[in-house]
GUROMI-103994 format. One record per residue (C-alpha): x, y, z; residue in three letters; residue number from 1. Coordinates in pm, 1 decimal, always signed. Each point is the difference from the previous one (the first is absolute). Layout:
BEGIN
        c1        c2        c3   aa    i
         X         Y         Z  ALA  NUM
...
***
This chain:
BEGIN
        c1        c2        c3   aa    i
      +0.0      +0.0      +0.0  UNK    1
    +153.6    +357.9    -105.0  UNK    2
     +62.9    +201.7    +273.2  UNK    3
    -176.7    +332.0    +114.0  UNK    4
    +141.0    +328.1     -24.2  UNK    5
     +53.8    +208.1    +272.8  UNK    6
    -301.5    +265.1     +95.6  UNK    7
    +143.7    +358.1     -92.7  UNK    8
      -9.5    +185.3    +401.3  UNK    9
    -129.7    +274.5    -166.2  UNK   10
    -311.5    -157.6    -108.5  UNK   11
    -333.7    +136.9    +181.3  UNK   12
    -177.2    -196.5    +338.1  UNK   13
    -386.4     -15.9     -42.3  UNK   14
    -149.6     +11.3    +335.2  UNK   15
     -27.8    -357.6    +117.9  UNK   16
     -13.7    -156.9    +340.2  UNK   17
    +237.3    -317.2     +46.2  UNK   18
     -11.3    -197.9    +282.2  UNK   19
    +226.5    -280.6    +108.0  UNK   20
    -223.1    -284.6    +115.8  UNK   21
    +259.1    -116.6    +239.3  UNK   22
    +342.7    +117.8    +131.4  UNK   23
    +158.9    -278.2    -220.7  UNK   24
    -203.2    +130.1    -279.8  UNK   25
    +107.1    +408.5    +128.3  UNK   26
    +413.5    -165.2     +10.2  UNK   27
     -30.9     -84.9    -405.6  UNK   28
    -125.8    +320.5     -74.9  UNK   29
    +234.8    +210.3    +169.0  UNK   30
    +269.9     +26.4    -223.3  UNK   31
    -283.8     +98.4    -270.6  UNK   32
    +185.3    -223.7    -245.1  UNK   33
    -282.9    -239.6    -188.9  UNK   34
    -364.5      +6.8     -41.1  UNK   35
    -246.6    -203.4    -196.0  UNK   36
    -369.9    +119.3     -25.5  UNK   37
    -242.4    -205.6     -48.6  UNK   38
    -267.0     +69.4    -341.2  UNK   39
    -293.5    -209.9     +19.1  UNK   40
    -140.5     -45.0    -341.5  UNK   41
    -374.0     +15.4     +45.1  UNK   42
      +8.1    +257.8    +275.6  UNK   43
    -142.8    +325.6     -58.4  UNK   44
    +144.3    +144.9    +283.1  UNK   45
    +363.0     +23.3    -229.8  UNK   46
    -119.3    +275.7    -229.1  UNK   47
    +253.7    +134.8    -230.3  UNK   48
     -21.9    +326.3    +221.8  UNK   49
     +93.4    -211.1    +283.9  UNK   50
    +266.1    -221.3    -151.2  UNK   51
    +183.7    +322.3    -138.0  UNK   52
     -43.4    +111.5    +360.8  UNK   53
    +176.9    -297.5    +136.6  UNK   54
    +258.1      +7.4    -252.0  UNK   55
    +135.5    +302.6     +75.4  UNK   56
     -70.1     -40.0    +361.2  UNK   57
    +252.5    -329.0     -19.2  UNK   58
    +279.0    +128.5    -210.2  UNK   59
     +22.3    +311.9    +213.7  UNK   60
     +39.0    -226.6    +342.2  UNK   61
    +160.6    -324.9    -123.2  UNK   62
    +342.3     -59.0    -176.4  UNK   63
    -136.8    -254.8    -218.1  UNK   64
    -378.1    -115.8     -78.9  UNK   65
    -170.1    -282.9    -125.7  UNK   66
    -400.2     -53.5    -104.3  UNK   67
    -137.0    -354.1     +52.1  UNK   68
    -285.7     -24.5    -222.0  UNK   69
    -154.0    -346.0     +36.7  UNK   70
    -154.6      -4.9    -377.8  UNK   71
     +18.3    -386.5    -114.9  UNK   72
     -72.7     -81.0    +366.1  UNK   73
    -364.9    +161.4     -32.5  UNK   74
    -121.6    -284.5    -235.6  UNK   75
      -1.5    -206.5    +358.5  UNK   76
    -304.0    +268.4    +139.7  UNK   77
    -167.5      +9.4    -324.3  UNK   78
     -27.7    -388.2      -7.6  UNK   79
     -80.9     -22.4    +311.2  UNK   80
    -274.9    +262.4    -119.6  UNK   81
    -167.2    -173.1    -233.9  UNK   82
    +177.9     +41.7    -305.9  UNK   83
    +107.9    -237.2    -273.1  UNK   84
    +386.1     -55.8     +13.7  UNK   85
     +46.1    +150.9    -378.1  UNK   86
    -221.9    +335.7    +117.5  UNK   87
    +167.1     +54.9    +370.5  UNK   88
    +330.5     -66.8    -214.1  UNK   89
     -95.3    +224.9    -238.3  UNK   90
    -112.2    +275.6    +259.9  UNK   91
    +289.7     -49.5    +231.1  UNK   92
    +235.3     +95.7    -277.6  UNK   93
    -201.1    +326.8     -93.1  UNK   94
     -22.4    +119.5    +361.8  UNK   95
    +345.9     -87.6     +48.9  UNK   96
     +70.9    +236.8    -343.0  UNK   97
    -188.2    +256.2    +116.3  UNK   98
    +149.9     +24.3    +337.4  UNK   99
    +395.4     -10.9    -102.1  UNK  100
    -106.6    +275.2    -226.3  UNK  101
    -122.6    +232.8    +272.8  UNK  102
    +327.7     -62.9    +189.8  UNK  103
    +232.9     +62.4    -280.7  UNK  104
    -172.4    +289.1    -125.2  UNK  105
     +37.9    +156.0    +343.0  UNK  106
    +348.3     -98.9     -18.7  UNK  107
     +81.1    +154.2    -284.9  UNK  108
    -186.5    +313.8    +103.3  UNK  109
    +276.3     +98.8    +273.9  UNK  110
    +265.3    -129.8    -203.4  UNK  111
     +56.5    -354.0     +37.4  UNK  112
    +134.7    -112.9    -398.3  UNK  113
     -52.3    -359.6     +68.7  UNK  114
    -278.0     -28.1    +186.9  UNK  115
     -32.4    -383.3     -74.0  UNK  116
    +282.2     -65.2    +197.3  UNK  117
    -219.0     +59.9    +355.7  UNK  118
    -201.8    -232.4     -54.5  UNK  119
     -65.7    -376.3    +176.3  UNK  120
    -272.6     -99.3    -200.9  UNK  121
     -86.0    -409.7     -79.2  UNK  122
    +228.3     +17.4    -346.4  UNK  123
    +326.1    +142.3    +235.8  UNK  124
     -68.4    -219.4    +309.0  UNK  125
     -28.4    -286.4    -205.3  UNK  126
    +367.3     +28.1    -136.5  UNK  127
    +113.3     +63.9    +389.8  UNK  128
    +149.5    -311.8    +114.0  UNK  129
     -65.8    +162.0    +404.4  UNK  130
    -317.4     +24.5     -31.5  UNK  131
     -55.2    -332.8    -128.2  UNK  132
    +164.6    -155.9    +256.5  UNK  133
    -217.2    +243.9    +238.0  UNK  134
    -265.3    -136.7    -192.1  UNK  135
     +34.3    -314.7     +67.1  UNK  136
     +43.4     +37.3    +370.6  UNK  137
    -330.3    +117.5     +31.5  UNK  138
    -181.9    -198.9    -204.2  UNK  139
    +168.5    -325.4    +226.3  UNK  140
    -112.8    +170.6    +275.8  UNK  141
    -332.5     +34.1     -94.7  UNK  142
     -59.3    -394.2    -119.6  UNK  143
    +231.8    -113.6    +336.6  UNK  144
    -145.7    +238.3    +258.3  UNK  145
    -397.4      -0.5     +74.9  UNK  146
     +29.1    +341.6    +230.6  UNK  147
    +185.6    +144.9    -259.7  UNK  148
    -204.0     -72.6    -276.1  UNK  149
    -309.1     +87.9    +208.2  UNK  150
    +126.4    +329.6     +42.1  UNK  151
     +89.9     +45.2    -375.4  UNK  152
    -351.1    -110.9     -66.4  UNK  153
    -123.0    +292.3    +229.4  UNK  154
    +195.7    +273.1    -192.2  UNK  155
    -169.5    -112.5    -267.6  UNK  156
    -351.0     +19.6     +60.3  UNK  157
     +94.3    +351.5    +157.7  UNK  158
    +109.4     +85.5    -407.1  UNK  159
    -262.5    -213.1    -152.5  UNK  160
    -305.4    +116.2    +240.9  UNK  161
     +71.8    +403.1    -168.3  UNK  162
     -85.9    -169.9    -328.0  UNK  163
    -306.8    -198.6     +79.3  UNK  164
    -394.8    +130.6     +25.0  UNK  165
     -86.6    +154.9    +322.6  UNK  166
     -55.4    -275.1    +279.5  UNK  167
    +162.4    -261.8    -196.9  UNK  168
    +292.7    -226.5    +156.2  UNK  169
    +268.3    -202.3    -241.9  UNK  170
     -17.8    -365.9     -56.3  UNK  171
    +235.2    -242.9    +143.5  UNK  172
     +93.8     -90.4    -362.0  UNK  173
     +17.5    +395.2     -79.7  UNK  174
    +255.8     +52.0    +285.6  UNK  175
    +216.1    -315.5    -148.1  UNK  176
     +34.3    +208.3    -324.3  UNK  177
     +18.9    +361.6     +70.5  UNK  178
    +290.6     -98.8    +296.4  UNK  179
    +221.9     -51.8    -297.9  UNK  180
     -51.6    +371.6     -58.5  UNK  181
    +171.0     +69.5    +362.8  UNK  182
    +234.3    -251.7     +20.6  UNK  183
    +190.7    +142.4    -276.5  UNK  184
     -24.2    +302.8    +191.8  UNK  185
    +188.6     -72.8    +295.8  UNK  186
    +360.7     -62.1     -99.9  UNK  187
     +11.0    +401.1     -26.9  UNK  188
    -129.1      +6.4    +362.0  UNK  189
    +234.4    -269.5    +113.8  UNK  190
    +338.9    +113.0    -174.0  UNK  191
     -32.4    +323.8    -245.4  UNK  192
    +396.2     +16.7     +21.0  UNK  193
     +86.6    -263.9     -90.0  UNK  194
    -179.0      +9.5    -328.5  UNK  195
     +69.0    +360.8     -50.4  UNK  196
    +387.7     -39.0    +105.6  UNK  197
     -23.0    +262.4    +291.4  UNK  198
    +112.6      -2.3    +370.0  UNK  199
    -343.7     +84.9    +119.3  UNK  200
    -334.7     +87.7    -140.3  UNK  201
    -364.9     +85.5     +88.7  UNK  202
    -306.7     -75.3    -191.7  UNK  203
    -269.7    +259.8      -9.5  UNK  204
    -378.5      -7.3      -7.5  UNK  205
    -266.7    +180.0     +78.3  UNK  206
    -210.5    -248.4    +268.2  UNK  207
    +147.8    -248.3    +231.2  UNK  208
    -177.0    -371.5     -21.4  UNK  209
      -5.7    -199.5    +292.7  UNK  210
    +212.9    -278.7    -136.7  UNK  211
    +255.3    +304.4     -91.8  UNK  212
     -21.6     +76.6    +396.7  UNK  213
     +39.5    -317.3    +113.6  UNK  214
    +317.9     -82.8    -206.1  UNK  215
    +179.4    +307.3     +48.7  UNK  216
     -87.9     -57.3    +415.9  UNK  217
    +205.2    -374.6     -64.1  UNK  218
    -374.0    -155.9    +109.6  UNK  219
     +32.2    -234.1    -316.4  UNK  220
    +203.7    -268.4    -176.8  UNK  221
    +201.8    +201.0    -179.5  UNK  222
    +191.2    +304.4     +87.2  UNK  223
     +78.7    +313.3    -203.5  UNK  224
    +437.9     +32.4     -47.0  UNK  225
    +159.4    +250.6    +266.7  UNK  226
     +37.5    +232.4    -331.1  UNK  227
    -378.0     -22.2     -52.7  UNK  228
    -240.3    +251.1    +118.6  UNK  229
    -370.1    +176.3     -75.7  UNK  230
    -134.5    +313.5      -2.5  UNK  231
    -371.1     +98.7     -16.9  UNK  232
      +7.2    +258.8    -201.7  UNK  233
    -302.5    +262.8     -48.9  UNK  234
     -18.9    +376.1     -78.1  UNK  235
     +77.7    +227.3    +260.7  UNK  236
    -282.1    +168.9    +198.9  UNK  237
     +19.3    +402.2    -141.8  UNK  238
***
């Protein structure tokens, strides 16, 4: 994977709150020296307004900056959604195009002539080889380890329950899909360093799940890296 440029110090802040979800998490972003946001596709909440926002906000406080966009993982939800594997194929790879274009048009908009090289989206994470080992620690985990795989199952009725009529819980069989969609999440929660190639790093997002609580707090399984932290990151109150 190519490695990111530098952010430029003179590059403007937006007004955004980050806080360290533990004092582990507050020791990796100290030195301000890696950050990788997280861009949902299918989330309305990352406008282009507010990824341009978060773009400059990150290459005005980090030293180097990464996007995870989790595009070919999305096909997972939309199975587990109903759709035919062709069509949530098909719309997975649209959404995923549509969001890597928001990004590197904000990137380019403050300067950034490569924009392409920020990004950890499925096509770059698949030619990692540390993330697919990562990968494959977590999916063992899962089959081997009912309490862990209970609690992966959780996180993902929290995602799939925003997507489903009013009132209406997921299906067993609908959990055994879309979990696909966050177990390819979770190397970048477990080790972002080591597939970026940086001391220390923090992934940033806008909510904190309860699974993302639990693992940062060492109350599961597996354990985030020393190097590995989390901020919640919202706008600042004005």
């Amino acid at each position: 994977m190519p490695e990111s440029f530098s952010a430029s110090a003179s590059e403007a802040v937006e007004p955004f709150s980050a806080r360290p979800l533990t004092v582990r998490c507050q020791a990796a972003f100290a030195d301000r020296g890696h950050a990788c946001l997280g861009i949902s596709p299918f989330n309305s909440h990352f406008s282009a307004e507010r990824v341009a926002s978060l773009a400059r906000w990150a290459l005005g406080t980090f030293e180097r900056v990464h996007f995870f966009v989790p595009d070919t993982a999305a096909v997972h939800t939309l199975r587990a959604l109903g759709y035919a594997p062709d069509r949530a194929a098909w719309k997975a790879r649209r959404q995923g195009q549509y969001v890597r274009n928001k990004i590197t048009r904000a990137l380019s908009g403050i300067g950034v002539s490569e924009p392409e090289r920020y990004l950890l989206d499925g096509q770059a994470l698949t030619e990692n080889a540390a993330y697919g080992q990562l990968l494959e620690l977590v999916e063992r985990r899962y089959r081997e380890d009912q309490a862990f795989a209970r609690a992966c199952l959780e996180a993902s009725a929290w995602t799939l329950e925003r997507r489903l009529p009013a009132g209406q819980a997921p299906t067993g069989e609908q959990l055994r899909v879309a979990v696909r969609y966050f177990l390819a999440e979770l190397p970048l929660f477990l080790d972002t360093p080591r597939i970026a190639g940086v001391a220390a790093s923090v992934f940033c997002y806008h909510q904190v799940p309860v699974f993302l609580d639990d693992l940062f707090h060492h109350r599961l399984a597996l354990r985030p890296v020393s190097g590995q932290g989390y901020l919640h990151v919202v706008e600042a109150a004005r």
